[in-house]
Structures are given as structure tokens and as C-alpha cells.
ZAVO-183159 format. One record per residue: residue in three letters; x, y, z of N, C-alpha, C, O in turn. Coordinates in steps of 0.02 Angstrom, whole numbers, plus 50000, padded with zeros to 5 digits. Last residue first. Example, Ala and Ser with C-alpha at 12.3 -4.5 7.8 and 13.67 -1.06 7.14 Angstrom:
BEGIN
MIBA residu   nxx   nyy   nzz  caxx  cayy  cazz   cxx   cyy   czz   oxx   oyy   ozz
MIBA    SER 50642 49888 50354 50684 49947 50357 50645 50002 50394 50670 50057 50402
MIBA    ALA 50660 49716 50390 50615 49775 50390 50660 49835 50390 50712 49834 50423
This chain:
BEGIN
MIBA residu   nxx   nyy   nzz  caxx  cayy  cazz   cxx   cyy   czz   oxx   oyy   ozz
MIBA    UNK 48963 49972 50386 48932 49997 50444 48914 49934 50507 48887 49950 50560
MIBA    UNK 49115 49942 50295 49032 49916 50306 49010 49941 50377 49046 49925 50425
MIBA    UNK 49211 50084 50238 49208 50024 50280 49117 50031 50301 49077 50076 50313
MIBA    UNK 49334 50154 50161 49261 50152 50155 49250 50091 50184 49277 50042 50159
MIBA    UNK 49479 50267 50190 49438 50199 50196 49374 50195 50211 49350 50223 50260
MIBA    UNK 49543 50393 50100 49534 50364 50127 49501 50289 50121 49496 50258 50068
MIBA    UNK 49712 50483 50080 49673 50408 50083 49619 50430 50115 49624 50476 50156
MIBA    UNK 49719 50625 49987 49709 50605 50045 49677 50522 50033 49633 50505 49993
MIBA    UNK 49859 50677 49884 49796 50643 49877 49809 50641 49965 49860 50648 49999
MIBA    UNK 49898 50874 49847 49918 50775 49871 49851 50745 49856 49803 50771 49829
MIBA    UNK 49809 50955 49729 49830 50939 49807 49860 50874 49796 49851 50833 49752
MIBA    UNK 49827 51057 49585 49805 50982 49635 49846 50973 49681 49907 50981 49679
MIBA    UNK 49779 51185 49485 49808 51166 49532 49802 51080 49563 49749 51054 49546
MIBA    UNK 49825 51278 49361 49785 51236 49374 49814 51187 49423 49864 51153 49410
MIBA    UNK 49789 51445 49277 49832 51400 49325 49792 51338 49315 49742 51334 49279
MIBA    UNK 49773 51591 49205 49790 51496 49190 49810 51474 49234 49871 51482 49236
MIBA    UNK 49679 51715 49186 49709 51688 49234 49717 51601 49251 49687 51563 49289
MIBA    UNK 49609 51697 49066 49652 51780 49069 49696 51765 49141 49746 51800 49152
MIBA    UNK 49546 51576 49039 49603 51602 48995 49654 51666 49029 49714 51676 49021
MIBA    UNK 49575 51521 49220 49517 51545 49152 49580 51565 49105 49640 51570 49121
MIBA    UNK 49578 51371 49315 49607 51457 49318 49555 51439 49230 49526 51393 49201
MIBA    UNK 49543 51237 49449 49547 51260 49361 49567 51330 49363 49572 51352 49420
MIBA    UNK 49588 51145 49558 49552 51209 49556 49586 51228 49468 49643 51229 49445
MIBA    UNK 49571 51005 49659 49573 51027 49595 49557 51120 49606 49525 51148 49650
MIBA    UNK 49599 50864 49769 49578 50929 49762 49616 50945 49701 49670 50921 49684
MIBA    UNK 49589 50686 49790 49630 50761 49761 49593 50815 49726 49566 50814 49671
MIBA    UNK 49571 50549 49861 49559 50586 49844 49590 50642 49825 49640 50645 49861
MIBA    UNK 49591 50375 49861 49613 50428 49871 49576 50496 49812 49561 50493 49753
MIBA    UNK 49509 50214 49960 49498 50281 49892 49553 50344 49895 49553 50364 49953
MIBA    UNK 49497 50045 49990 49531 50111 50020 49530 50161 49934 49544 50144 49876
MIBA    UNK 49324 49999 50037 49393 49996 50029 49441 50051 50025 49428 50103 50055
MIBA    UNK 49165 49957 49976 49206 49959 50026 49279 49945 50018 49298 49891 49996
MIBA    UNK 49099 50028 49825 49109 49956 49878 49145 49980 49919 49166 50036 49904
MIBA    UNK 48979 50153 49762 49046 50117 49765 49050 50049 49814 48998 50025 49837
MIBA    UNK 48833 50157 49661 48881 50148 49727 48949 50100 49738 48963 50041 49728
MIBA    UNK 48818 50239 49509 48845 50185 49558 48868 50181 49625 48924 50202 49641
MIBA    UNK 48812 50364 49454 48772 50349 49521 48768 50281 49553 48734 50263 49602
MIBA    UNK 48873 50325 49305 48860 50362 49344 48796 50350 49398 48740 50329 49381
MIBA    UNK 48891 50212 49225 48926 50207 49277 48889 50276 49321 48880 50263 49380
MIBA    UNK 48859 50263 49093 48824 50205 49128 48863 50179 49188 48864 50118 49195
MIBA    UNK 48934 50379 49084 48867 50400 49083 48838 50314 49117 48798 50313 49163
MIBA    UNK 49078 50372 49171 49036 50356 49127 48963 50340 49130 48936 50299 49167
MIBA    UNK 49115 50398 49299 49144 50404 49257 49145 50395 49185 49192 50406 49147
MIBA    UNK 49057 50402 49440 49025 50429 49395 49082 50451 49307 49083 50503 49274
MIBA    UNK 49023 50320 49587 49043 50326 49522 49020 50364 49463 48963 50356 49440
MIBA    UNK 48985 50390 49753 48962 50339 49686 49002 50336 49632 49036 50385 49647
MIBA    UNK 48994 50466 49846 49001 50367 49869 48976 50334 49804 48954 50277 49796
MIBA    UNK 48961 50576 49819 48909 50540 49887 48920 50459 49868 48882 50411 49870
MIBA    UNK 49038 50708 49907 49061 50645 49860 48997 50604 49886 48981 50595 49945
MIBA    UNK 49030 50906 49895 49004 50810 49925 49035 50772 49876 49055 50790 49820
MIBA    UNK 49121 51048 49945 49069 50994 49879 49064 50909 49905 49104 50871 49932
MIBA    UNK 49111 51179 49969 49125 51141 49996 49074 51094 49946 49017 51101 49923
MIBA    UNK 49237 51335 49956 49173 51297 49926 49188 51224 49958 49245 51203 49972
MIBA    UNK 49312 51499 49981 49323 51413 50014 49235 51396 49967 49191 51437 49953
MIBA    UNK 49455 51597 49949 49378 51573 49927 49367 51506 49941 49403 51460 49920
MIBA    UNK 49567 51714 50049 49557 51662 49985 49469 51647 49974 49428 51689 49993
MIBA    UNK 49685 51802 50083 49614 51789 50108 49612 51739 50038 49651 51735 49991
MIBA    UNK 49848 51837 50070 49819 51796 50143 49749 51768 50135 49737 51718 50168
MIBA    UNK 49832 51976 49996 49865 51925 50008 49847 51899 50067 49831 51935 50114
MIBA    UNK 49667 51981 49911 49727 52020 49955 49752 51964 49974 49721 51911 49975
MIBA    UNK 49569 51979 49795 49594 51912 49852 49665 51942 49877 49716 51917 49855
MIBA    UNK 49424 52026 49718 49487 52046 49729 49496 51985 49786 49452 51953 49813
MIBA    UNK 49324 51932 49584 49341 51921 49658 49404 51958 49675 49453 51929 49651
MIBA    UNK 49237 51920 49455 49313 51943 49470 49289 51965 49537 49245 52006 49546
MIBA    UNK 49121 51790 49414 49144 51839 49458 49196 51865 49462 49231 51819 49482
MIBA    UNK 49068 51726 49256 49145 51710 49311 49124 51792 49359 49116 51844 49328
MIBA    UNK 48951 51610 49179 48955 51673 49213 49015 51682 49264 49012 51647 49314
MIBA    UNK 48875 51485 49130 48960 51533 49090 48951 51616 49126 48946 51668 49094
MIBA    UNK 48855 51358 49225 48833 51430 49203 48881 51441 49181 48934 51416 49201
MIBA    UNK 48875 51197 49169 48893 51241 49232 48894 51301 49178 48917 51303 49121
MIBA    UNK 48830 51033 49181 48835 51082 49155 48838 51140 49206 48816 51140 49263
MIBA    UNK 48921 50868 49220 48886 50917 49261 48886 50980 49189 48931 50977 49148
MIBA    UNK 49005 50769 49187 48930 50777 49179 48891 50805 49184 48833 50793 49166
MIBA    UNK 49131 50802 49324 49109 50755 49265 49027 50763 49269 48991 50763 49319
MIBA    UNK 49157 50887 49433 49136 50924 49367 49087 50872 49311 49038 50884 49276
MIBA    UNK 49178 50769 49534 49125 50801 49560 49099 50850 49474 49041 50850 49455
MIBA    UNK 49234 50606 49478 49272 50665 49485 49190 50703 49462 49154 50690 49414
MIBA    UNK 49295 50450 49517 49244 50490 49493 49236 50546 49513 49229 50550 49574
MIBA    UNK 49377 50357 49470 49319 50339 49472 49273 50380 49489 49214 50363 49484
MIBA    UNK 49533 50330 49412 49487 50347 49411 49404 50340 49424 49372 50315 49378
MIBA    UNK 49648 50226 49475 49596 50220 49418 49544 50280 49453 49520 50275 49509
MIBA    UNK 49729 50146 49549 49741 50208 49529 49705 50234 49473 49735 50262 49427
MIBA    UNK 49672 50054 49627 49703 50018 49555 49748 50091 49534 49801 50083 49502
MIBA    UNK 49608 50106 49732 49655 50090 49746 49706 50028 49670 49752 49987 49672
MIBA    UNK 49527 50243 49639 49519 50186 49672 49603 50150 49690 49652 50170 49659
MIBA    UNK 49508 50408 49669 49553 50358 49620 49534 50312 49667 49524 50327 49726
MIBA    UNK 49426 50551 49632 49416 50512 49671 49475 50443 49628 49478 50436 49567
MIBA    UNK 49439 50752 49614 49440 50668 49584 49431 50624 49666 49429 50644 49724
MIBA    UNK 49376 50888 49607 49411 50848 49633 49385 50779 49593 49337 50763 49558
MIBA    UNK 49352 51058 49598 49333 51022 49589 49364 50982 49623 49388 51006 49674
MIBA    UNK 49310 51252 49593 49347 51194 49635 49307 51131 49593 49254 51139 49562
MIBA    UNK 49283 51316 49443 49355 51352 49468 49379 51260 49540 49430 51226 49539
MIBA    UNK 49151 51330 49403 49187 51230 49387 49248 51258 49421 49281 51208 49436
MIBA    UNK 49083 51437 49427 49077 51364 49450 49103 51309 49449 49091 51256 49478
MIBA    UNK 49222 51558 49455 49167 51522 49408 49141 51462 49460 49167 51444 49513
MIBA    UNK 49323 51711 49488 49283 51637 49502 49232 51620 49465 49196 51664 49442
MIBA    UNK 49460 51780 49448 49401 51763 49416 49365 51687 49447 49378 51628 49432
MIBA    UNK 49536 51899 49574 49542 51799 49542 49453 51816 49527 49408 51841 49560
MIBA    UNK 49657 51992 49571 49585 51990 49540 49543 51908 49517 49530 51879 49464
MIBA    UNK 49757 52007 49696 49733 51983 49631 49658 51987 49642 49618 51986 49689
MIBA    UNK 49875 52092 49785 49793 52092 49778 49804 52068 49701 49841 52092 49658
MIBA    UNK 50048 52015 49799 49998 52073 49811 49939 52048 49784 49939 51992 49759
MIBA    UNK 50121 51902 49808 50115 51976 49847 50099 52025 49840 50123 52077 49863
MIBA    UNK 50033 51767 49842 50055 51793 49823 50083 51866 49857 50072 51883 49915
MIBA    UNK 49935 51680 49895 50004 51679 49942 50051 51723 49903 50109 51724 49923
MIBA    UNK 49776 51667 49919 49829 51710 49897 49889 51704 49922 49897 51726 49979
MIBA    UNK 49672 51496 49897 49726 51569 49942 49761 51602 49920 49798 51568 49884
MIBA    UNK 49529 51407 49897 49610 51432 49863 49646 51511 49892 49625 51569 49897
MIBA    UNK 49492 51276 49971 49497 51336 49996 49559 51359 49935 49615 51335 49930
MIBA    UNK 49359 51140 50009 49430 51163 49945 49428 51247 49975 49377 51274 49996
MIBA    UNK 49288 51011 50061 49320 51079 50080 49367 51085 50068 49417 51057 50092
MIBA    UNK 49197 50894 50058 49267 50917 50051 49267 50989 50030 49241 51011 49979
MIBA    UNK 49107 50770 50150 49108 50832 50138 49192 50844 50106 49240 50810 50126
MIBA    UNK 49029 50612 50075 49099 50630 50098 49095 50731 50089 49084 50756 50034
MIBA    UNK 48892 50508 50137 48930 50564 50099 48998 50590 50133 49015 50590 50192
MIBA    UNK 48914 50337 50160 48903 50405 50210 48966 50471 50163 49026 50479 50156
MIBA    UNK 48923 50217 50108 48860 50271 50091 48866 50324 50112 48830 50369 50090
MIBA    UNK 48993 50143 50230 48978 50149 50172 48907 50171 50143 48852 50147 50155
MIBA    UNK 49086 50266 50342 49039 50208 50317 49042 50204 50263 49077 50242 50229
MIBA    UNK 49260 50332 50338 49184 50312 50323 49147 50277 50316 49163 50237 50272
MIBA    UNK 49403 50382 50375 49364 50331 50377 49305 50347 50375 49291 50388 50419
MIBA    UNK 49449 50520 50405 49479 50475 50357 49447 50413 50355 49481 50379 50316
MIBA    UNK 49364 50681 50428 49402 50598 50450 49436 50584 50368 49444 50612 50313
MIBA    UNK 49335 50796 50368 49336 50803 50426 49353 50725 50467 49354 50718 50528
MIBA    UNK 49456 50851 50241 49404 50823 50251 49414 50819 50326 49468 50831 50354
MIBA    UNK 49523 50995 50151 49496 50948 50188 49436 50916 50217 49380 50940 50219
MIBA    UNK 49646 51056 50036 49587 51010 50016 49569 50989 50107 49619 50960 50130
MIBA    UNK 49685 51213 49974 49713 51180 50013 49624 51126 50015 49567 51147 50001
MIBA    UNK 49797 51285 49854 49739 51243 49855 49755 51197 49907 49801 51157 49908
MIBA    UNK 49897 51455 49814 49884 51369 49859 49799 51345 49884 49757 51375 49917
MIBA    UNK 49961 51548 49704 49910 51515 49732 49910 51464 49763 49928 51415 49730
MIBA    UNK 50021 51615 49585 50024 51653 49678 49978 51607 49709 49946 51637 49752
MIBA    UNK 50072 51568 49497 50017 51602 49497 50008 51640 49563 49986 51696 49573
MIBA    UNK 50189 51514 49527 50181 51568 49471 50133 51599 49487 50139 51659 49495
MIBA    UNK 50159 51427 49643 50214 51489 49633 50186 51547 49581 50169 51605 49592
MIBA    UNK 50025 51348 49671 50058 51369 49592 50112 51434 49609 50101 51489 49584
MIBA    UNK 50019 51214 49773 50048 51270 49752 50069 51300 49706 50128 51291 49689
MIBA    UNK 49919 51092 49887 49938 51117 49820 49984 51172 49790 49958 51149 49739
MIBA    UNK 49887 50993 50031 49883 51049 50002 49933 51054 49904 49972 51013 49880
MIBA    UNK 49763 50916 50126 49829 50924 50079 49817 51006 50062 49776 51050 50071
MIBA    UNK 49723 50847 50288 49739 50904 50236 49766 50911 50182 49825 50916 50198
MIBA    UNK 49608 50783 50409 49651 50789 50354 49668 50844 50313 49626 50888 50304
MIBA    UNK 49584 50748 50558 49565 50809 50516 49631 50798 50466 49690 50804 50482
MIBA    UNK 49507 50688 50681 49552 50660 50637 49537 50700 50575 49486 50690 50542
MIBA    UNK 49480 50664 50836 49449 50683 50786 49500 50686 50721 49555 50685 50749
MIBA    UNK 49406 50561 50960 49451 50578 50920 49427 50586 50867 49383 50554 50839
MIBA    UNK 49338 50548 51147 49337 50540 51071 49401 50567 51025 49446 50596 51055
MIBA    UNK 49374 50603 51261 49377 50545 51250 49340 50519 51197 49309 50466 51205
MIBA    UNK 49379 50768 51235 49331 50727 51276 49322 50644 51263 49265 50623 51256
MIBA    UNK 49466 50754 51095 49415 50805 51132 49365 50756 51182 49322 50716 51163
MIBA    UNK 49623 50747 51009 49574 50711 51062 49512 50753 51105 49531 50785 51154
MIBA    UNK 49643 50751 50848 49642 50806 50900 49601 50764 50954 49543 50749 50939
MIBA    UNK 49767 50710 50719 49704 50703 50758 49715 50735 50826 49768 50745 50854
MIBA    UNK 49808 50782 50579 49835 50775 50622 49746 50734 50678 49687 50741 50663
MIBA    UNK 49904 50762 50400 49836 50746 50431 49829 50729 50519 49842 50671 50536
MIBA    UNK 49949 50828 50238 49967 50826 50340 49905 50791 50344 49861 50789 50301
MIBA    UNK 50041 50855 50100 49983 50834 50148 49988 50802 50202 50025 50755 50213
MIBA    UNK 50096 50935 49973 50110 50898 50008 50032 50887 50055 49978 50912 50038
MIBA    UNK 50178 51017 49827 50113 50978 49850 50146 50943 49910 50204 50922 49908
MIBA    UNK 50240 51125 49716 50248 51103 49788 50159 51055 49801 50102 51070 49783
MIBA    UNK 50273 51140 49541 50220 51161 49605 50196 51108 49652 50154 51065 49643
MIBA    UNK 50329 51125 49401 50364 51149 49468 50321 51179 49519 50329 51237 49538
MIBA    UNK 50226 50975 49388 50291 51006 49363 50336 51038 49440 50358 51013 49492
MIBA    UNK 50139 50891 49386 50113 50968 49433 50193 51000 49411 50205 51058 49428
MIBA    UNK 50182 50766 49348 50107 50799 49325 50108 50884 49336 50082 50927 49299
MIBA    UNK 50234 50725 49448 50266 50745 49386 50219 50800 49346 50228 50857 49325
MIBA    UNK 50162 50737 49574 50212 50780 49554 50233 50778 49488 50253 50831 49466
MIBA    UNK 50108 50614 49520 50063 50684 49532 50108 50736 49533 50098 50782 49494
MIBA    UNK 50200 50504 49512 50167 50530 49471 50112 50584 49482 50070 50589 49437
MIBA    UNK 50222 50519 49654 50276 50546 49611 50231 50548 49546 50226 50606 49525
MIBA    UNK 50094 50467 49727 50135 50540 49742 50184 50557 49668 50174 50609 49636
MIBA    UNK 50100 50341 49647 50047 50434 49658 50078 50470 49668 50097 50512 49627
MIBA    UNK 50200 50276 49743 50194 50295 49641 50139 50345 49632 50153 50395 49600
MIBA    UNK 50168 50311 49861 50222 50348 49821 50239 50346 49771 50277 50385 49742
MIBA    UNK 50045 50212 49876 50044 50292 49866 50112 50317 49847 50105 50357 49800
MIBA    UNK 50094 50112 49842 50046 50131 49785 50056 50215 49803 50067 50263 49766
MIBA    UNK 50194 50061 49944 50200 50077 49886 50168 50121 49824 50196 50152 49779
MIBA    UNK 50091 50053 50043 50123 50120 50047 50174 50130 49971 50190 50185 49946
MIBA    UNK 50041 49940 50000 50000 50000 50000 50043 50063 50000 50034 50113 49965
């Protein structure tokens, strides 16, 4: 396993050229429970930008929607004008083959209307999008429920002609387990 992920890893870095990716994931004990907060993150230097991806565990039932919370940030140095759209966050889902299985834009139509958003250095734009545990990688695949096992996930954020970037986080594992 730990093999699979550092052939990801390096093939995602290749992919991402010269932009930093990495991913933490720390747990916090609150009243004799535990909470387990994942993170990656992404970085376009050029662009001035970091995509940061999290989820609130790493283990899930099966069926039990997945929240993900994409945040893109200014780390640049000075005020941009970031053009937001609807398709700007997205994400994939890879099965433990490293296969694709199903990524939140696929199929979807999305308004042609972009907001120019000023984003001073430090403040960014957070959207939060579901995975609800299905497949959707083909029109006769779409709304399949998945099976139980281990999935990695990776945050996306697209840029527009007048502002190109295109970003991806590490991947985050996780495990889909029978209730």
C-alpha cells in the first residue's frame, strides 16, 4: 500500500511540474473521542496560489457522503483579481488500482458566468462539495455505489484564459468500511 501511494505521489508531482504539493493529517482528542482532520495541500508559485483540500476523518461508512472543503489562497504579493466560476473547485476520486472513478465536474453543466473576486494577500475562497460514494465516470457508471475499501482523493482548482493555472493537492486516503 504504501507503495501505491508513492507511485501517486511521484506521478502527481510529475504531472504538477514545478508546484509544491504535500499533505498533513493530524488528530485532536476532545473529551475521549478523536477527531482526525486531514489536509493536503497544492501550490502554483507562478500564479500566487495554494489549494488547500479537507476532510473532517479518514474513515467512512459505506454510503456516508463525503464533505470536502477546497479553499484557494493568495500567497502571492499582492491583491489579485481571481476570476471565480463554477467549475474554478473540483476533485477526483482514484480507486486503489489508481483508476479513476469519479470526479465532482464530470457531467455536470455549469453557468458561463465568472465573478472577478479581489483576494489580498492571505484571504482566499472556500466551497464545499460532496462525494456521495458513487461513480461517475461514465454515463452508465454514473450513480453507482461504490464498495468498501481504500479511495484517494485530490483537490482541483481550474484558472480561466486571462488567469491559467491549474492546481492539485496530494491525495488524501481514505477507507470506506461496512457499517
Amino acid at each position: 500500500m504504501a507503495l501505491k501511494r508513492l507511485i501517486l505521489l511521484s506521478a502527481l508531482t510529475v504531472v504538477l511540474g514545478f508546484s509544491m504539493v504535500y499533505a498533513l493529517s493530524c488528530k485532536l482528542k476532545i473529551k475521549n473521542s478523536t477527531l482526525t482532520i486531514s489536509t493536503a495541500r497544492g501550490v502554483d508559485e507562478q500564479a500566487g496560489l495554494e489549494l488547500t483540500m479537507q476532510l473532517e476523518k479518514t474513515e467512512y461508512n459505506l454510503g456516508e457522503q463525503i464533505s470536502i472543503t477546497l479553499t484557494i489562497t493568495n500567497i502571492g504579493n499582492q491583491t489579485i483579481n481571481f476570476p471565480y466560476a463554477a467549475w474554478t473547485f473540483d476533485f477526483r476520486v482514484y480507486n486503489d488500482t489508481n483508476s479513476t472513478i469519479y470526479q465532482w465536474s464530470s457531467l455536470r453543466i455549469f453557468p458561463m458566468h465568472i465573478i472577478d473576486t479581489p483576494l489580498d494577500l492571505g484571504t482566499g475562497l472556500t466551497n464545499v462539495l460532496v462525494w456521495p460514494q458513487t461513480s461517475n465516470r461514465t454515463v452508465d457508471s454514473e450513480g453507482v455505489p461504490i464498495s468498501s475499501g481504500t479511495y484517494f482523493i485530490v483537490g482541483l482548482a481550474h484558472g480561466l484564459a486571462d488567469y491559467e493555472y491549474e492546481i492539485q493537492t496530494t491525495p488524501i486516503q481514505v477507507t470506506i468500511v461496512n457499517p
